[in-house]
C-alpha positions as CSV (number, residue, x, y, z in Angstrom):
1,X,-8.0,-8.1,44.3
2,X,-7.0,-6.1,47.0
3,X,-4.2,-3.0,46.2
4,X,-2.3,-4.2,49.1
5,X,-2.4,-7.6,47.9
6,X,-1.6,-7.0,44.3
7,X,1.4,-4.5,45.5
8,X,2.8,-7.3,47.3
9,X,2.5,-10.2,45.0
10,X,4.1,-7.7,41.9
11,X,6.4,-6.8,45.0
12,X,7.1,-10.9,45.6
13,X,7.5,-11.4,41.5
14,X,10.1,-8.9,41.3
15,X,12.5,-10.6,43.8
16,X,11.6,-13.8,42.2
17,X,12.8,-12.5,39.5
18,X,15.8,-10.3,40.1
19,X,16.9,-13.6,42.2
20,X,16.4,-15.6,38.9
21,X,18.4,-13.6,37.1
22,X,21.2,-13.5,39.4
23,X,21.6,-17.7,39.5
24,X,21.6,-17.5,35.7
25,X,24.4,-14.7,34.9
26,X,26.4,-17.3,38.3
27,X,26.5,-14.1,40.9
28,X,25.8,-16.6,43.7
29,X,27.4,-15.3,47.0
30,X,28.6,-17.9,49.9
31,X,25.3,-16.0,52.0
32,X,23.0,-17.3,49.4
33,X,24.1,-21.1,49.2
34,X,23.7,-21.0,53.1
35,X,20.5,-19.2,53.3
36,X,19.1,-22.1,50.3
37,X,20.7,-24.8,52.9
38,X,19.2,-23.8,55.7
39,X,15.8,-23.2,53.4
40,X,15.9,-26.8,52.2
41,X,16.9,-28.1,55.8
42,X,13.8,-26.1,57.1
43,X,11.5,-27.3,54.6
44,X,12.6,-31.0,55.2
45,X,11.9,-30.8,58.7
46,X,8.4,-29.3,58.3
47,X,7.8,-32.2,55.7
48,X,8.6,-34.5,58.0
49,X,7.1,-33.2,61.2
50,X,3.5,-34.5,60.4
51,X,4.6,-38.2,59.8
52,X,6.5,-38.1,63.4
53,X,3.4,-36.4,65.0
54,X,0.8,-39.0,63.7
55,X,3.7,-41.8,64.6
56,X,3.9,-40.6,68.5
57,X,0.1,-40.4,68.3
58,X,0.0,-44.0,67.2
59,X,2.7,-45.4,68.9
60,X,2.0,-43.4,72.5
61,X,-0.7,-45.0,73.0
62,X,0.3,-48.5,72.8
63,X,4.0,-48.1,73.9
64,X,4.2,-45.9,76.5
65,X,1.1,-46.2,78.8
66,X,1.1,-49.7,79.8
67,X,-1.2,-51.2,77.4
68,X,1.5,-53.2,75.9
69,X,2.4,-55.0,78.5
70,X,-1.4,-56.2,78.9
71,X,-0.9,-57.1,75.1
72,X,2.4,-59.4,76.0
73,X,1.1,-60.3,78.9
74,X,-2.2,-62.4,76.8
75,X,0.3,-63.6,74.2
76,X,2.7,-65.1,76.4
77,X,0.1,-67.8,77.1
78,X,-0.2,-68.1,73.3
């Protein structure tokens, strides 16, 4: 491994750790419980973002360019 690399992930487990400790002896500031809100919020939309990008793909193309209304068009005789 890298130095550089192995600085920064003994660099990364610190925090991680010093953060840890902080929850656990209850020294949670108002600034934290916001910055884990807007983490979660974040991490929700990102989760979410590929399901909406492959339902647009899907739904673009038989929606929103016409081809539907060929589609009703056929089963209206139906």
């Amino acid at each position: 491994m890298a130095k550089s690399t192995s600085k920064l992930l003994r660099n990364s487990f610190t925090l991680i750790q010093l953060e840890m400790l902080k929850a656990l002896n209850g020294d949670i500031s108002d600034a934290d419980i916001e910055a884990v809100k807007t983490y979660a919020l974040v991490a929700i939309k990102w989760g979410l973002r590929p399901s909406a990008k492959i339902s647009d793909y899907y739904t673009d193309d038989y929606f929103h360019d016409g081809k539907s209304r060929i589609f009703m068009t056929i089963f209206q005789y139906y």
